[in-house]
C-alpha positions as CSV (number, residue, x, y, z in Angstrom):
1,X,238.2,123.1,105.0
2,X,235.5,123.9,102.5
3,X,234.1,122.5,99.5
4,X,233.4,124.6,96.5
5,X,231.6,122.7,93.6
6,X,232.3,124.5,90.0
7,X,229.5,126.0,87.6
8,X,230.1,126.1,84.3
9,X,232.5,129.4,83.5
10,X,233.4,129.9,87.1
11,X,237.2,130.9,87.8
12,X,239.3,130.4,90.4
13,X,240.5,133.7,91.0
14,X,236.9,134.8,91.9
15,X,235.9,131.7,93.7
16,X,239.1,132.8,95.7
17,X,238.7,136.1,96.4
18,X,234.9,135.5,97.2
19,X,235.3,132.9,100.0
20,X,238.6,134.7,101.6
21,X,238.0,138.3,100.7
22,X,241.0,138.4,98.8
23,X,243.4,136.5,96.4
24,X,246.4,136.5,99.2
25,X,245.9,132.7,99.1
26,X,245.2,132.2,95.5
27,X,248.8,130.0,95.0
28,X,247.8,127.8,98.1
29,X,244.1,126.6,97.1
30,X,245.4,126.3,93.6
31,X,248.4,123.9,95.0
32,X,246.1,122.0,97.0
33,X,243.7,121.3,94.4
34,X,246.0,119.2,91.7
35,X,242.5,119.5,89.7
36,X,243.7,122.9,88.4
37,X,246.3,122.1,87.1
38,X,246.2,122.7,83.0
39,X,242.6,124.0,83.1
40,X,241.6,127.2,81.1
41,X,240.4,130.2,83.3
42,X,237.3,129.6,82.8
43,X,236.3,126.4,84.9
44,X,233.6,123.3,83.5
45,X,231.0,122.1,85.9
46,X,231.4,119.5,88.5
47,X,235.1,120.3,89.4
48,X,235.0,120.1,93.6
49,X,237.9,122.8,94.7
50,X,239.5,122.5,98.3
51,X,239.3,125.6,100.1
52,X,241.5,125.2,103.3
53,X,241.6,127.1,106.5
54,X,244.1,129.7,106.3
55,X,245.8,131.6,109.8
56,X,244.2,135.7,109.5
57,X,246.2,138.2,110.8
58,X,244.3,138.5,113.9
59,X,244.9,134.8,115.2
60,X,248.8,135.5,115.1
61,X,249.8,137.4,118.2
62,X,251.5,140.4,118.3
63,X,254.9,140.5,118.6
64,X,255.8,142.2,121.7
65,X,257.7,145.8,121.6
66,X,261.0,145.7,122.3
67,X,262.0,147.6,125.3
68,X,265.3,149.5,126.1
69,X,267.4,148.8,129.4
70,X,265.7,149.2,132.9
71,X,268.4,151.1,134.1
């Protein structure tokens, strides 16, 4: 997990999307950060936000193809 330490006028949709690449996981870091909750878009400084580890698409495994009968 990292920790992201507001500046003055930051917003958590960018702080998002710059640490993950993408806002996919914008509902999650904003649940885990109870902090959020009620502030304007535009953050104050000093606020720490949680930014937990989240799976990627390449550490699932692939789901095997299904194969028809042998015979």
């Amino acid at each position: 997990m990292s920790l992201y330490r507001t500046k003055d006028g930051d917003r958590i949709d960018l702080i998002v999307l710059n640490h993950y690449g993408d806002l996919a996981n914008l509902n999650d870091v904003i649940s885990a950060n109870k902090v959020l909750f009620g502030k304007p878009l535009n953050l104050e400084a000093g606020l720490d936000i949680y930014l937990p580890e989240f799976a990627t698409k390449s550490d699932i495994p692939a789901k095997p193809k299904e194969r028809g009968p042998l015979w």
